[in-house]
N, C-alpha and C positions, 0 to 999 in steps of 0.2 A: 461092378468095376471098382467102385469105391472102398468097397469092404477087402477088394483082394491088392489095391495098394497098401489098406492099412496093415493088411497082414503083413506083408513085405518090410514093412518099415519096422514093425516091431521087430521082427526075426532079425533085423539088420540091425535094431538097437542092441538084442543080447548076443549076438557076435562079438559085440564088442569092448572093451575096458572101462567103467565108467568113468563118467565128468567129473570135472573138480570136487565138486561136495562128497563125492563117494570114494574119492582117490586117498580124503583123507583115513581112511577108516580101512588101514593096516594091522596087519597082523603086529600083535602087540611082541616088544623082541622077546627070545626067548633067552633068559638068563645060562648063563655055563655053569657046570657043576661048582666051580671054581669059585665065580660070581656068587652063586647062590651064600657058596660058606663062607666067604669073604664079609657078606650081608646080616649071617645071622651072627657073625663074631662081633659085629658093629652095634648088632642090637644088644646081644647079652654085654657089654662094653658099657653102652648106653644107659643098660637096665641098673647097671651097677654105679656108676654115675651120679643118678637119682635119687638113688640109696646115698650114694656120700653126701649129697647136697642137701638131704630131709633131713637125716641123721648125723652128719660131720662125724661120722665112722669111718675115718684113715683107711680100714684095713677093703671096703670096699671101695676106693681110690686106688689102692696100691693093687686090687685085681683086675680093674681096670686099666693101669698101666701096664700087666702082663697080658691084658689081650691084647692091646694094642701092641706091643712088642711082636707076638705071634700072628699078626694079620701078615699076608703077603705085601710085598713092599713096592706096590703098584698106585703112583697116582692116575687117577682119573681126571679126563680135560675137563666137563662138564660138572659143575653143581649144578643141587645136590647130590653129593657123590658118598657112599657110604663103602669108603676106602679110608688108607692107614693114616694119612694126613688129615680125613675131617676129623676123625677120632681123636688126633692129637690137640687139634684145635681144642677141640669140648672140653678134653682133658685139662689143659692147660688153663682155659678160660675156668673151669671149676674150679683149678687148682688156687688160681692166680686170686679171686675173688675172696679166697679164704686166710691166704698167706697173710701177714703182718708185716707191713714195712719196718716197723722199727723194734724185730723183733731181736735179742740178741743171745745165743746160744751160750754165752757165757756169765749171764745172769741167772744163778741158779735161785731158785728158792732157796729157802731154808727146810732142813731135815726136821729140825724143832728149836719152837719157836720160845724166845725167854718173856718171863713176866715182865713187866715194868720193875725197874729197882726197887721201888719201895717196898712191893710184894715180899722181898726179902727169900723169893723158892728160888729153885734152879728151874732149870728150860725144860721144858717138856709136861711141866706141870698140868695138873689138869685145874680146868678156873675155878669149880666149885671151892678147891682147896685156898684160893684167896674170900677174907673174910670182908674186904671193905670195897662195894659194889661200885664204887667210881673207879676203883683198880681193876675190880673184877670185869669191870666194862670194856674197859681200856684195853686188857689183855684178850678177850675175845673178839674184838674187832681186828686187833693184830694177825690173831689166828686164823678169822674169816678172811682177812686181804693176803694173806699168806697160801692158804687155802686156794682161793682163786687164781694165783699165781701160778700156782702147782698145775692147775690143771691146763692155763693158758700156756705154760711152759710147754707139758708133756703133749699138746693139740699142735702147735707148732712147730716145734721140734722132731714130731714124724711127719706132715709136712715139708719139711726141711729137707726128712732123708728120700723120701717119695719124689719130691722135688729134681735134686740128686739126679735118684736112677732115673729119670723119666727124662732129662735133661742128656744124661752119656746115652742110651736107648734114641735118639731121636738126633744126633748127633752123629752113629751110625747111618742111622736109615737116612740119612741127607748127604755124608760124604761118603760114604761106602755104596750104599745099594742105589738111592737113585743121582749119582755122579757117574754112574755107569752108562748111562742114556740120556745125550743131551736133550732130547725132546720130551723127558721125564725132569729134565731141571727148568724148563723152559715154562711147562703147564706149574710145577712149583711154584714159579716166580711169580705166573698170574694169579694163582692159586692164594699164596700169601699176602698179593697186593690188597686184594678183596677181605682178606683178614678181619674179624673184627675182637682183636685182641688187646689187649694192654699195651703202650710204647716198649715199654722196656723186653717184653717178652716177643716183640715183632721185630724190634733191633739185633733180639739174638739170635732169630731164625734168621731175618737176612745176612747178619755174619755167618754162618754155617752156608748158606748156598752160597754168596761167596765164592766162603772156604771152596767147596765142592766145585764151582763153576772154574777155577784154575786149572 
């Protein structure tokens, strides 16, 4: 008799849904085609990213701002979220890490660079052609701090323009696309609050949703 309740009882345990501890253990969701490519534009984004931040190679920043541009213009309620907005984030946070406060577009180098007067050459000179090594010294350090100038300038200055587009690019997608959908400015706003960006670059995104939120 004993044996043929326990049977009873099993049979009556797999009828039925399990308990707590096995409830959690759901089907894992399955992504949308949509999702998926959404995902893998955030990784090659990312991948590129990496590449700017090893290398300070501008030009894989600025592909990174073209995918972000091309992502669908969908925020996502939950982080981590691998949508247009965390991208913009990274982006930004690379960007911003790089940039120079005090840097000034209208400080050019010089094209070429002049001897010290006593030298008695024109500019452009090359130093071996100075004969007295305290001048000769002198004019190569000039050309070294001129030199690094050049390149701090030109690292910068595309910066600058990356800056720019990525800045009018996200400036769209905040008043344009997601001002379309208040509940798309709403997860924005929590979105942004949680930010971990620069003041000044969290001040310009809140003016933009704002903007949008009128």
């Amino acid at each position: 008799m004993r044996y043929a309740v326990l049977i009873t009882v099993l049979l009556g345990l797999a009828g039925h849904p399990a308990a707590h501890g096995s409830a959690a253990l759901k089907a894992p969701h399955k992504h949308t085609p949509a999702e998926k490519k959404m995902s893998q534009q955030f990784d090659q984004a990312m991948q590129q990213l990496a590449a700017f931040k090893k290398t300070h190679d501008v030009s894989s920043l600025s592909t990174a701002i073209s995918l972000a541009d091309a992502m669908p213009s969908i925020v996502l309620s939950a982080p981590p979220a691998k949508d247009k907005l965390a991208l913009w984030f990274a982006i930004f946070d690379a960007m911003d890490a790089e940039i120079a406060p005090d840097f000034n577009p209208d400080d050019l180098p010089e094209l070429t660079v002049a001897p010290p007067l006593e030298a008695g050459l024109p500019a452009g000179v090359a130093p071996a052609s100075i004969k007295d090594p305290a001048v000769r010294k002198k004019y190569e350090d000039t050309l070294a701090a001129n030199g690094l100038k050049n390149q701090r300038f030109s690292y910068q200055y595309a910066l600058l323009q990356e800056n720019l587009r990525a800045e009018s690019d996200v400036e769209k997608f905040i008043t344009t696309d997601v001002a379309r959908d208040p509940a798309q400015l709403e997860i924005l706003r929590s979105r942004l609050a949680l930010a971990k960006l620069q003041p000044q670059r969290i001040a310009k995104l809140q003016a933009l949703l704002e903007h949008a939120a009128k």
